[in-house]
N, C-alpha and C positions, 0 to 999 in steps of 0.2 A: 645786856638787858633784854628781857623777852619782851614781848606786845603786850603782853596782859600787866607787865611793871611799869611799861612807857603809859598802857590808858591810865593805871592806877596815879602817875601822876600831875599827866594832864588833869584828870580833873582835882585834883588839889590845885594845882595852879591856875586854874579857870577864872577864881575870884581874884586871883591875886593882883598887884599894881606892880608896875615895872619899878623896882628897886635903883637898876642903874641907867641913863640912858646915854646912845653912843650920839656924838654928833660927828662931827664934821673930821676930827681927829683920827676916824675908828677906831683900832683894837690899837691905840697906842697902850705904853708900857702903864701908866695913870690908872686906865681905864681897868687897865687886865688887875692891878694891887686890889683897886673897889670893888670889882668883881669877886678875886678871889676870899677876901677881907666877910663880904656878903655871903659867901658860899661855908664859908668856914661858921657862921653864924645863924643860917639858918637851914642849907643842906640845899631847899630848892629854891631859887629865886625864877624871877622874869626879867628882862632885859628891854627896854625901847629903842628902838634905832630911831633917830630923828630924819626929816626930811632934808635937813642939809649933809647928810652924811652918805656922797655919792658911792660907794661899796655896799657891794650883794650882803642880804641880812643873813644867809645859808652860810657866806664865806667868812664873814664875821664871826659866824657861831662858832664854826669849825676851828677856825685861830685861837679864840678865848676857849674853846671848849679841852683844845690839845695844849696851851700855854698854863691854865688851871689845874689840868689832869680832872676835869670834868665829863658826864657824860650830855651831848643834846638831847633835851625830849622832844622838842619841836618849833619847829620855825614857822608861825603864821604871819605873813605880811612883813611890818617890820615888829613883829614879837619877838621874843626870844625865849626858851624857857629852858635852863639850865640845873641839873641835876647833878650833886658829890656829898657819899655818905660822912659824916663823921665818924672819926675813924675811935674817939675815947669813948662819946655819947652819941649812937645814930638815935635821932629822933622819931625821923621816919620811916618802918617798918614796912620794907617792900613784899607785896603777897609773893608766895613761893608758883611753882608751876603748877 
C-alpha cells in the first residue's frame, strides 16, 4: 500500500466510530471472527482498544491485522484503523500512484 492509499484512507476513516472494541481479552479468537465478519462488510472499519485491555494497541493491530489477511492504516492512541478490499464487490476505490 503506498502513502498516498494509506492518506486516502485515513481520511475516510476520520469520521468514522470504532465498530469493534478490544477490552481486556485482546485479540482473542471472538474478537478476530467480529473483526473479520466487519471487514468482510464494509472493507475499512476502526477498532477501540479499551482502557482495560493491558496490550500495546500497535501489537494488537498487527495480530488481527495478520489473523484477518488485513492491511494496518494507522494506529492513533488506542484507534485502530484496519483496511481488506473485497475481493467480489471492492467498494472502495483505492487512487492509483
Amino acid at each position: 500500500m503506498t502513502s498516498k492509499q494509506r492518506a486516502y484512507l485515513k481520511g475516510l476513516a476520520s469520521n468514522m466510530d470504532p465498530v469493534v472494541h478490544i477490552g481486556k481479552a485482546s485479540a482473542s479468537p471472538e474478537v478476530v471472527s467480529s473483526v473479520e465478519e466487519a471487514l468482510n462488510a464494509r472493507e475499512l472499519i476502526k477498532l477501540g482498544v479499551l482502557k482495560n485491555c493491558a496490550d500495546d494497541p500497535r501489537e494488537i493491530a498487527g495480530i488481527i491485522a495478520e489473523r484477518t489477511h488485513s492491511a494496518v492504516v494507522q494506529v492513533i492512541g488506542k484507534k485502530i484503523v484496519l483496511y481488506k478490499p473485497n475481493k467480489d464487490k471492492p467498494v472502495i476505490k483505492l487512487p492509483l500512484d
